[in-house]
C-alpha positions as CSV (number, residue, x, y, z in Angstrom):
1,X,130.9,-102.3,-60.4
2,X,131.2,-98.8,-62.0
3,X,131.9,-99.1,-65.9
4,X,135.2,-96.9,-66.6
5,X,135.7,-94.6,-69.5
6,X,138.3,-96.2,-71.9
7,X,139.7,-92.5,-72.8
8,X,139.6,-91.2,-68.9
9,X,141.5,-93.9,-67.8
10,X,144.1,-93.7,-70.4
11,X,144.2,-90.1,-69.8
12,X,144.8,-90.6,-66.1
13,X,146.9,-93.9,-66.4
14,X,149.5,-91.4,-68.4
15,X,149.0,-88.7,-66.1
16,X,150.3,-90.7,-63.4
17,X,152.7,-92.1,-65.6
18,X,154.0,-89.0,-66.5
19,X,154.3,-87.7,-63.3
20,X,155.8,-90.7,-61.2
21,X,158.5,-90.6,-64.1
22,X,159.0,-86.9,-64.0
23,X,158.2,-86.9,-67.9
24,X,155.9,-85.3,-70.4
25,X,152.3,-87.0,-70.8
26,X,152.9,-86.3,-74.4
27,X,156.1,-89.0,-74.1
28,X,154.1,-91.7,-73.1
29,X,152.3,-93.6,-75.6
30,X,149.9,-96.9,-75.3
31,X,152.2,-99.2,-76.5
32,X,154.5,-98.6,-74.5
33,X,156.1,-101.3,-72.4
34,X,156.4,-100.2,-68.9
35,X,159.8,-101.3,-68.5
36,X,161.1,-99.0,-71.7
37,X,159.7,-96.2,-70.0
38,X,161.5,-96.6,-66.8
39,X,159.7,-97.7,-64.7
40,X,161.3,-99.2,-61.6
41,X,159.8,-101.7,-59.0
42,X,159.0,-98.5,-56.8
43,X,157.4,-96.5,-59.5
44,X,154.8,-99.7,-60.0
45,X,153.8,-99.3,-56.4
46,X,153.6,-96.0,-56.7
47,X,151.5,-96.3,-60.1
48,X,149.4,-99.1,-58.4
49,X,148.7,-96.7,-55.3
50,X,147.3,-94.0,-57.6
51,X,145.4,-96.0,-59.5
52,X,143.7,-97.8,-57.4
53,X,142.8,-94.9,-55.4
54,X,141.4,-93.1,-58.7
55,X,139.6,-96.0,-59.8
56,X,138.4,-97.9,-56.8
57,X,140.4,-101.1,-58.2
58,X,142.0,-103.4,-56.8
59,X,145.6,-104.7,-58.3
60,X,146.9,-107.9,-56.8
61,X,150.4,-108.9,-57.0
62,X,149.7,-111.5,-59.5
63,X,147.8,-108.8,-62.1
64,X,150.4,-106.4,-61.7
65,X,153.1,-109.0,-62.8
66,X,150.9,-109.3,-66.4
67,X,151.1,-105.4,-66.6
68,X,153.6,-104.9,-69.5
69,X,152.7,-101.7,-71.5
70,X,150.4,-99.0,-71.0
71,X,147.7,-100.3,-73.0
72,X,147.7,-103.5,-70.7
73,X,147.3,-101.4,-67.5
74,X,144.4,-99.3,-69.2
75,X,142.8,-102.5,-70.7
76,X,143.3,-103.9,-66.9
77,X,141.0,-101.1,-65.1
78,X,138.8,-100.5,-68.1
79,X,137.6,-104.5,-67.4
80,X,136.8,-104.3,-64.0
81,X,140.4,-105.0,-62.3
82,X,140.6,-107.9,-59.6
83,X,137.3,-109.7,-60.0
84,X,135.7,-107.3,-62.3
């Protein structure tokens, strides 16, 4: 499997972010906790969707329950996702 770019996926994790949430990339740091930015149980699929389409990951219900902040989503594709 395909080693990701720490700084590509952040850049794209708050791109997608930013956009499901109808907010400014520049709002959305690392650290933050998914649930202090808004994000709803829609918005996660939504998020999951795009990401795994970007990244050829695959999230499973049980890795998307650990995803808390940002950082944890990035630090999530950047290690391989599901089996990586």
């Amino acid at each position: 499997m395909e080693t990701l770019n720490r700084t590509e996926v952040e850049t794209k994790v708050r791109e997608v972010l930013a956009e499901t949430l109808h907010r400014d990339v520049g709002e959305i740091g690392l650290d933050d906790r998914l649930e202090d930015l808004g994000v709803a149980s829609i918005d996660l699929i939504t998020l999951v969707f795009e990401l795994e389409d970007a990244f050829g990951r695959t999230l499973e219900d049980e890795d998307i329950a650990g995803l808390t902040t940002v950082r944890s989503v990035v630090d999530f594709l950047v290690a391989g996702g599901a089996g990586g």
